[in-house]
C-alpha positions in Angstrom: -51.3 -20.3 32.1 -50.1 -17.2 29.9 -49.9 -13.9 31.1 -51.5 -10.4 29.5 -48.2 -8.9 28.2 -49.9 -5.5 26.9 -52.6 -3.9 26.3 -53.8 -1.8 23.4 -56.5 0.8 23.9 -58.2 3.3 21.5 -61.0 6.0 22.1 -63.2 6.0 19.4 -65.1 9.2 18.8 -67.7 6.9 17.0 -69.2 3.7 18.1 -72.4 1.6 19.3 -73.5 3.4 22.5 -73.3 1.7 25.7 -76.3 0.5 27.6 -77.2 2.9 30.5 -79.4 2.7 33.6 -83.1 4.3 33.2 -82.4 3.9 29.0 -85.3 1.6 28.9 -87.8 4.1 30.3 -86.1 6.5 27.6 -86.4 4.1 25.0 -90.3 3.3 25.6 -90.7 7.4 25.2 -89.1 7.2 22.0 -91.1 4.6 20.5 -94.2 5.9 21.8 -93.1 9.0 19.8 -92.6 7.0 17.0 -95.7 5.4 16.7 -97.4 8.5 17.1 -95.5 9.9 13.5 -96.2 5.9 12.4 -93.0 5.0 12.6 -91.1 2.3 14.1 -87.7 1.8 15.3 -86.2 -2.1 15.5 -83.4 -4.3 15.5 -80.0 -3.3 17.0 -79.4 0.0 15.5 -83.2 0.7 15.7 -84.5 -0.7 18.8 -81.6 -0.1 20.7 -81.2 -3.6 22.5 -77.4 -4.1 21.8 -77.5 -6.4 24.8 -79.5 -9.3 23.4 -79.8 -8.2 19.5 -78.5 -10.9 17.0 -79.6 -10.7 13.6 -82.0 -13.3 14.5 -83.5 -11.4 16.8 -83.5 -8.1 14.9 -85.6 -10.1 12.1 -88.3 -10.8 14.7 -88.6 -7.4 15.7 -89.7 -6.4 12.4 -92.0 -9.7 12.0 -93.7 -8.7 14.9 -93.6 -4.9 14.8 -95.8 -5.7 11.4 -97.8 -8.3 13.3 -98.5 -5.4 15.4 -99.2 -2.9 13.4 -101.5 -5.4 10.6 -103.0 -8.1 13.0 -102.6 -6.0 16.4 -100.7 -8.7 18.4 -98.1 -7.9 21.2 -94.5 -7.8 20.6 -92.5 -9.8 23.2 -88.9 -9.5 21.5 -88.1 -5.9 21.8 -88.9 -5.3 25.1 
């Protein structure tokens, strides 16, 4: 077994926010005031689930966000 022999930390001013408690409820808010300017927010940097968000996922986001807004289907991914 090997041993941690140091440790390097940095504080970036700058960086991919950290998941919080009660962000979903802020989240749903903001897109609700998004769709009412008819715009949409998806994928990691746009739906803001850095949690689960591979670029897979990210792609289905914006598939069914326009399924949603052309066809008027549910989207499952983002939330």
């Amino acid at each position: 077994m090997r041993a941690v022999v140091s440790v390097c930390t940095e504080e970036l001013p700058m960086a991919c926010p950290v998941p919080l408690i009660g962000r979903d409820g802020v989240l749903r808010r903001a897109h609700a005031e998004l769709r009412e300017r008819s715009e949409c927010g998806r994928g990691q940097f746009g739906g803001w689930p850095y949690e689960s968000c591979n670029p897979g996922c990210s792609c289905m986001q914006g598939r069914q966000a326009a399924d949603t807004e052309f066809c008027g289907t549910s989207e499952e991914v983002l939330w």
